[in-house]
C-alpha positions as YAML, in Angstrom:
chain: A
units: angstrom
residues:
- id: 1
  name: UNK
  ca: [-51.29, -27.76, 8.70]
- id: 2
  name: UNK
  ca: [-48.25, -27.60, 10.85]
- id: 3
  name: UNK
  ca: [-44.61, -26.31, 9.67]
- id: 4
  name: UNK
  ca: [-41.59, -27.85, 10.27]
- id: 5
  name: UNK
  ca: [-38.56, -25.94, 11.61]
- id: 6
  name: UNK
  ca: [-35.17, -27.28, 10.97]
- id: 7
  name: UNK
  ca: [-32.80, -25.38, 13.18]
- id: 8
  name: UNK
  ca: [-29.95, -23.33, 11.43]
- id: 9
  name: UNK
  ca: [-26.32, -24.58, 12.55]
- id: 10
  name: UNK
  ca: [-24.35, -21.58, 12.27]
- id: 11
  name: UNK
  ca: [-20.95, -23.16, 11.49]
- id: 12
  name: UNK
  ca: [-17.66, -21.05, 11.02]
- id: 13
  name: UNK
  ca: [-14.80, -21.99, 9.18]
- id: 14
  name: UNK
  ca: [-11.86, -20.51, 10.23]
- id: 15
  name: UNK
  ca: [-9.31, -20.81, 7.51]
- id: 16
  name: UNK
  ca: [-6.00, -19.13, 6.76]
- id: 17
  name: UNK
  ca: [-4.95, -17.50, 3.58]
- id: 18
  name: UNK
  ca: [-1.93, -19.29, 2.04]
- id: 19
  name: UNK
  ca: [0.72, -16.46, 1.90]
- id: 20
  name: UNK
  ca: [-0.59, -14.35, 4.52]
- id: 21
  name: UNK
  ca: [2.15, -14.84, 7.42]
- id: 22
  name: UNK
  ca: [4.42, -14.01, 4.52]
- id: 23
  name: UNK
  ca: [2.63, -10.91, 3.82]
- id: 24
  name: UNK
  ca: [2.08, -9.95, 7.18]
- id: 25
  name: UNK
  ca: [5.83, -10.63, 7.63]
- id: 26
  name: UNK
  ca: [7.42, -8.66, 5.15]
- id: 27
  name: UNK
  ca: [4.51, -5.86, 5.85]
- id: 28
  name: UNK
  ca: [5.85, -5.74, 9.42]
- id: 29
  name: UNK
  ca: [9.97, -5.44, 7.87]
- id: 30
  name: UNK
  ca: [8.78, -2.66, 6.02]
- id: 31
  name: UNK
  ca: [7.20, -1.13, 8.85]
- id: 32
  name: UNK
  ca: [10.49, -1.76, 10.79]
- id: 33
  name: UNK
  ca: [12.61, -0.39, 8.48]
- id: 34
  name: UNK
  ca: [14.65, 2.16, 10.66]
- id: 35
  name: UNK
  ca: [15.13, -0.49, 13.60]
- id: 36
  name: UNK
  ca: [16.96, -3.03, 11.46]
- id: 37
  name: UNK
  ca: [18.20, -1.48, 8.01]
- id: 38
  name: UNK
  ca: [17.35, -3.54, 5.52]
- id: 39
  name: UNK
  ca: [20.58, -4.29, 3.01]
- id: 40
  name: UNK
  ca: [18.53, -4.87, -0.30]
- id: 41
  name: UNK
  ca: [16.48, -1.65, 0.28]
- id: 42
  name: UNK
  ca: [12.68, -1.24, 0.10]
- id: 43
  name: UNK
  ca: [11.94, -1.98, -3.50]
- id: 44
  name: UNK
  ca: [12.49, -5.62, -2.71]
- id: 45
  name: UNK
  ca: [10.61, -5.23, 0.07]
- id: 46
  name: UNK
  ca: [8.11, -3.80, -1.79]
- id: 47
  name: UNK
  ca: [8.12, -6.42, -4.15]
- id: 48
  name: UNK
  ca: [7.82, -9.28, -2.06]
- id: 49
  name: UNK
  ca: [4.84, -7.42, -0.31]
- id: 50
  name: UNK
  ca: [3.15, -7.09, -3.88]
- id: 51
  name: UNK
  ca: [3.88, -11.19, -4.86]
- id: 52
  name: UNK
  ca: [2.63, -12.37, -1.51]
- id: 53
  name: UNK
  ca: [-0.67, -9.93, -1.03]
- id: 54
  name: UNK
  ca: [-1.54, -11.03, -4.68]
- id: 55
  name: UNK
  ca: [-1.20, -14.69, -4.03]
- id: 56
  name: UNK
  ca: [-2.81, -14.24, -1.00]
- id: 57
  name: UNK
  ca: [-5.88, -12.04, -2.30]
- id: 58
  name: UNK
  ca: [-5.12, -8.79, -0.38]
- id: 59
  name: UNK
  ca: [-4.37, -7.22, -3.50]
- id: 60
  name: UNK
  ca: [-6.25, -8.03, -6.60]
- id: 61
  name: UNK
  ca: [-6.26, -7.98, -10.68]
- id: 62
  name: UNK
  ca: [-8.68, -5.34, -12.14]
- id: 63
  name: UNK
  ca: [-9.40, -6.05, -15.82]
- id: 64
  name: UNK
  ca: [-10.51, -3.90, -18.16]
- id: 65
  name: UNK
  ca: [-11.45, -3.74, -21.86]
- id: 66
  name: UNK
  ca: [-7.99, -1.57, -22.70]
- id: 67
  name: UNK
  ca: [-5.72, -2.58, -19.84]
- id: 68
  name: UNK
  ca: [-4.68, -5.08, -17.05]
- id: 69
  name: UNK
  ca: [-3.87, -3.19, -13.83]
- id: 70
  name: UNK
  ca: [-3.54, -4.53, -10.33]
- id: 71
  name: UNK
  ca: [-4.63, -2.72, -6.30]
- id: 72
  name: UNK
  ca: [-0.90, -3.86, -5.34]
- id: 73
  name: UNK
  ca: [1.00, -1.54, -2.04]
- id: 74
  name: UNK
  ca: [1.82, 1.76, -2.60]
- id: 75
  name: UNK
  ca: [3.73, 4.24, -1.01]
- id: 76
  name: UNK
  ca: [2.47, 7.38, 1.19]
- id: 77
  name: UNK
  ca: [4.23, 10.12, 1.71]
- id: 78
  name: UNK
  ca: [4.24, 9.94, 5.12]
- id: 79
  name: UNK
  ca: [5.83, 6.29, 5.56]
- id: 80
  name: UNK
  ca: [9.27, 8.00, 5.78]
- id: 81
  name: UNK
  ca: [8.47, 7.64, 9.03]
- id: 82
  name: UNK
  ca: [9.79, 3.96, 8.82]
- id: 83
  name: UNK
  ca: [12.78, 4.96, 7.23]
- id: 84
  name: UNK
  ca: [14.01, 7.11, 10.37]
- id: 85
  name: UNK
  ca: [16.74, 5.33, 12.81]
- id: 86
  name: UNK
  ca: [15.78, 4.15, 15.99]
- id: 87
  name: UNK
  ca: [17.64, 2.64, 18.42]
- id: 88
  name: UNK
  ca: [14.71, 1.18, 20.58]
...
C-alpha cells in the first residue's frame, strides 16, 4: 500500500485594498496637520478618514439586535500633538 504525496504550492496573492492609498493618505494629512494647516479643519479630515477606512475594511459595521454602530477613527487625547506648528 503506498501513499501518494501531492506537494503543497504555497501561493500568495498580493492584493491591494481599493481605498487604501486614500486612507493612508488622508491618515498621513491628519498626522501632518501642524506642517501644512489644513483650511477645512479636521472634521473633514476626519470624515474622509471614516468613508475611506470603511470602504476599504479598516473600519467595520458591528450589528446588533438594538443598534447599528461602526469601529470608525477616533480621537486621543494626545493627538494634539498634530495640531502644534512646525516649521520643519
Amino acid at each position: 500500500m503506498s501513499i501518494n504525496y501531492i506537494p503543497a504550492i504555497l501561493i500568495l496573492i498580493k492584493y491591494q485594498l481599493p481605498f487604501k492609498e486614500e486612507w493612508s493618505t488622508y491618515m498621513q494629512n491628519y498626522k501632518e496637520l501642524g506642517l501644512y494647516p489644513y483650511p477645512q479643519g479636521r472634521k473633514e479630515l476626519i470624515s474622509r478618514i471614516n468613508q475611506y477606512g470603511l470602504q476599504t475594511g479598516i473600519y467595520e459595521y458591528i450589528k446588533t439586535p438594538t443598534s447599528f454602530t461602526s469601529t470608525a477613527f477616533t480621537l486621543s487625547w494626545w493627538h494634539v500633538i498634530y495640531r502644534i506648528p512646525r516649521r520643519w
